[in-house]
C-alpha positions as CSV (number, residue, x, y, z in Angstrom):
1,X,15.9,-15.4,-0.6
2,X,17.8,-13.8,-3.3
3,X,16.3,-10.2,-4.5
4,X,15.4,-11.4,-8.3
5,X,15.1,-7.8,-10.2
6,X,17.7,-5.8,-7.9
7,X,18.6,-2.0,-8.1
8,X,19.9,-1.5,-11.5
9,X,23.3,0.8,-11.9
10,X,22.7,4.1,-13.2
11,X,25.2,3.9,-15.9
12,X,23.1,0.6,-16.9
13,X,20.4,3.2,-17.6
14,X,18.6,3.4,-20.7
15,X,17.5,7.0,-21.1
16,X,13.9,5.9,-20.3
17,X,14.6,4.5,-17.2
18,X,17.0,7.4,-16.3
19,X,13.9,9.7,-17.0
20,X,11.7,7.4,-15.0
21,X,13.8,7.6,-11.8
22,X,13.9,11.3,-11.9
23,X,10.8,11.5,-12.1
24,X,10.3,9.6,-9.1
25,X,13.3,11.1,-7.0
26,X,11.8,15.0,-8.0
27,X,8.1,13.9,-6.8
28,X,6.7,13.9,-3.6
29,X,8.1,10.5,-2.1
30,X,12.2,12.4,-3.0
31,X,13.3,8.4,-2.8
32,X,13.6,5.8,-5.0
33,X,12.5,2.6,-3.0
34,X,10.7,-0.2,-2.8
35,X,8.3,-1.2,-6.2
36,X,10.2,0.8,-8.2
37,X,13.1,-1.0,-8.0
38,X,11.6,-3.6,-9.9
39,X,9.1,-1.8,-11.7
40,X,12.2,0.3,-13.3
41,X,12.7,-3.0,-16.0
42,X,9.5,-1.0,-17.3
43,X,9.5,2.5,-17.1
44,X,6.2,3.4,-18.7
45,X,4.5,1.7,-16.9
46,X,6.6,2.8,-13.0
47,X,5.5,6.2,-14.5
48,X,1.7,5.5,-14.7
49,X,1.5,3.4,-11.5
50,X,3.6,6.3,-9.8
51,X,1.2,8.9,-10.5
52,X,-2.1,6.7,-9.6
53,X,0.0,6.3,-6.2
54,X,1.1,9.7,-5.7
55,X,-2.6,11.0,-6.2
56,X,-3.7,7.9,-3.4
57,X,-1.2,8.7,-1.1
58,X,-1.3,12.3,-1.3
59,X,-5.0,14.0,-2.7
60,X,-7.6,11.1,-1.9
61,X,-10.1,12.7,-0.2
62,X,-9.8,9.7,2.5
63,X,-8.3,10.8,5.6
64,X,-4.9,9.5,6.4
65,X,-5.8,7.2,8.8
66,X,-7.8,5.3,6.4
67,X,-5.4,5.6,3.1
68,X,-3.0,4.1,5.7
69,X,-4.9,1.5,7.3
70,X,-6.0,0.1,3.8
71,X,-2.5,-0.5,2.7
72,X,-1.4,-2.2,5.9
73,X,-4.2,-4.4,5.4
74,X,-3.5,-5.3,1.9
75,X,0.2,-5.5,3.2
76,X,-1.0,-8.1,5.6
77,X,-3.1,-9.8,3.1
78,X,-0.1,-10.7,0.8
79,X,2.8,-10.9,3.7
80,X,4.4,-7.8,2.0
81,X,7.1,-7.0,4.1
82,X,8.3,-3.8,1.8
83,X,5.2,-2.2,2.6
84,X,4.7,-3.2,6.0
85,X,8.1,-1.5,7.0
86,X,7.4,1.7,4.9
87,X,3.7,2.0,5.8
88,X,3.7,1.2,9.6
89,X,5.3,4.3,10.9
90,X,3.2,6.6,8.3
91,X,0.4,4.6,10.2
92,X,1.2,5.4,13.8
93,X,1.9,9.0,12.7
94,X,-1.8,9.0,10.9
95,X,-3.4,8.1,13.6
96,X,-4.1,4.1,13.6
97,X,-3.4,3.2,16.8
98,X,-0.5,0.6,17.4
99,X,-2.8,-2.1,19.1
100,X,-5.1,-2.0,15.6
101,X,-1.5,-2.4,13.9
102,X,-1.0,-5.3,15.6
103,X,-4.2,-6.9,15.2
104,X,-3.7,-6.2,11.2
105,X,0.0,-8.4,11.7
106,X,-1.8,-10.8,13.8
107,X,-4.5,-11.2,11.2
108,X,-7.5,-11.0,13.4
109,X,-9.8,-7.6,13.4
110,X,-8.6,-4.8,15.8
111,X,-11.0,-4.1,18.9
112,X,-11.7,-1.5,19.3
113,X,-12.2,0.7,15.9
114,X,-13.3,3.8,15.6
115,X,-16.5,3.7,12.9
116,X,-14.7,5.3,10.1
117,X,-12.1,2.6,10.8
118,X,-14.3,-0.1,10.6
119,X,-16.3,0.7,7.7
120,X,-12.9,0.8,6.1
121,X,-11.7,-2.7,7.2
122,X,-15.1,-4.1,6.6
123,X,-15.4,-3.0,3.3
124,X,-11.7,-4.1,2.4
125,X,-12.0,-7.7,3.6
126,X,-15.5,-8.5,2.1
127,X,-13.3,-6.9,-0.9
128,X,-10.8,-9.4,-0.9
129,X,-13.1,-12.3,0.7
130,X,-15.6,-11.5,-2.0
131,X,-14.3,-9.5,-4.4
132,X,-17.4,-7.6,-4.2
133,X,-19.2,-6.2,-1.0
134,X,-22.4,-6.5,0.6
135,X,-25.5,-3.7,0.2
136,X,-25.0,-3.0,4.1
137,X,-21.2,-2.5,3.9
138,X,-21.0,-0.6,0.7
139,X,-23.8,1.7,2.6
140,X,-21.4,2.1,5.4
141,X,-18.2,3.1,3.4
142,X,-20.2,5.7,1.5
143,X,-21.4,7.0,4.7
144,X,-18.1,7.5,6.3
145,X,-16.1,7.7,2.5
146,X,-18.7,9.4,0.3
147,X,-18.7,8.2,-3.8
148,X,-15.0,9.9,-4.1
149,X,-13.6,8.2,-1.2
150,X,-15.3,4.5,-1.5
151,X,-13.4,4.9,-4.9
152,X,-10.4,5.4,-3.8
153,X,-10.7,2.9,-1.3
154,X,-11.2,0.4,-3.9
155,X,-8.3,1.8,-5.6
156,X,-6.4,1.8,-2.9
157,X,-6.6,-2.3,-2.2
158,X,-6.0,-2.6,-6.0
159,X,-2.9,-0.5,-6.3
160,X,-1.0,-1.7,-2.7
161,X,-1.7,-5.4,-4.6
162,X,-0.2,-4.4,-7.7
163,X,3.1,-3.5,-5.9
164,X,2.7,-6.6,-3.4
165,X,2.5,-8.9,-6.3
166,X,5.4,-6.8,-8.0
167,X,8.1,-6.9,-4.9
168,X,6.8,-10.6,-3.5
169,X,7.6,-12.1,-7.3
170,X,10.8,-9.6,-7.2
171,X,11.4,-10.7,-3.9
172,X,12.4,-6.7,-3.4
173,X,13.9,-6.6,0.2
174,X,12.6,-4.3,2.9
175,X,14.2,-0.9,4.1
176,X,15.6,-0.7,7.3
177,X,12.2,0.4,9.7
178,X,10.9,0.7,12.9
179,X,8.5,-1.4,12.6
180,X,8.5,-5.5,13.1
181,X,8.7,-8.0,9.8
182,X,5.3,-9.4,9.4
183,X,4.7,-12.6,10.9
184,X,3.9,-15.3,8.1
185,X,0.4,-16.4,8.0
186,X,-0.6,-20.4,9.2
């Protein structure tokens, strides 16, 4: 499929978007990738959505394993092949282990978890069964997460959607990775 909203020329700049993408290419990530290639047509809002991402990725509270594992499930959850190839190595280096990644590409729950790990992937599929969660799993993510880190949990399925819905209607192709295409789901 053809990518519908591809990298744009820099002479084709407007001086917003030129401000947008240095912004982006100064800032902790250094690349200009993924979402916001699309998300360049607006630059106000690639700014904002950069910023709630940059704090997700890099302050949340949640330990990296977590931040991580969240956005491979919402990958997985919307067959976004973008983030799966970004994400998955930044996984393995976090700590999820590669047979939970698989389990996540296989869409079936990884056995074993450890219990931070599955408060997280409990909480994030009753999320996106639900959208809500049940007394006993909200319990358990504030347990592991505390009221800052169940947050951004939340925040984190919310956001990795946002730029799966973004890149799957852009049809934003995926940089070159270590890491398998995702399957599609039956």
């Amino acid at each position: 499929m053809q990518d519908r909203l591809p990298p744009l020329a820099d002479s084709a700049l407007t001086p917003a978007q030129t401000d947008a993408k240095a912004g982006i290419l100064a800032g902790a990530r250094g690349v200009f990738q993924g979402p916001f290639i699309p998300l360049l047509r607006s630059p106000a809002l690639m700014q904002r959505l950069e910023k709630v991402g940059a704090y997700l990725r890099y302050e949340s509270p949640l330990p990296g394993k977590i931040r991580e594992l969240a956005i491979l499930m919402v990958a997985r959850r919307f067959t976004q092949q973008v983030e799966w190839a970004i994400h998955h190595p930044i996984a393995l280096r976090e700590g999820v282990t590669a047979e939970t990644i698989t389990a996540l590409a296989e869409a079936r729950r990884p056995n074993p978890m450890q219990p931070d790990e599955a408060a997280a992937y409990d909480f994030l599929t009753e999320l996106h069964h639900n959208q809500s969660v049940s007394d006993p799993t909200y319990n358990a993510a504030l347990t592991h997460f505390g009221e800052p880190g169940t947050i951004d949990l939340i925040a984190i399925a919310g956001y990795y959607a946002t730029l799966a819905l973004v890149m799957n209607t852009a049809r934003t192709p995926a940089p070159a990775s270590t890491a398998l295409p995702l399957p599609a789901l039956p």
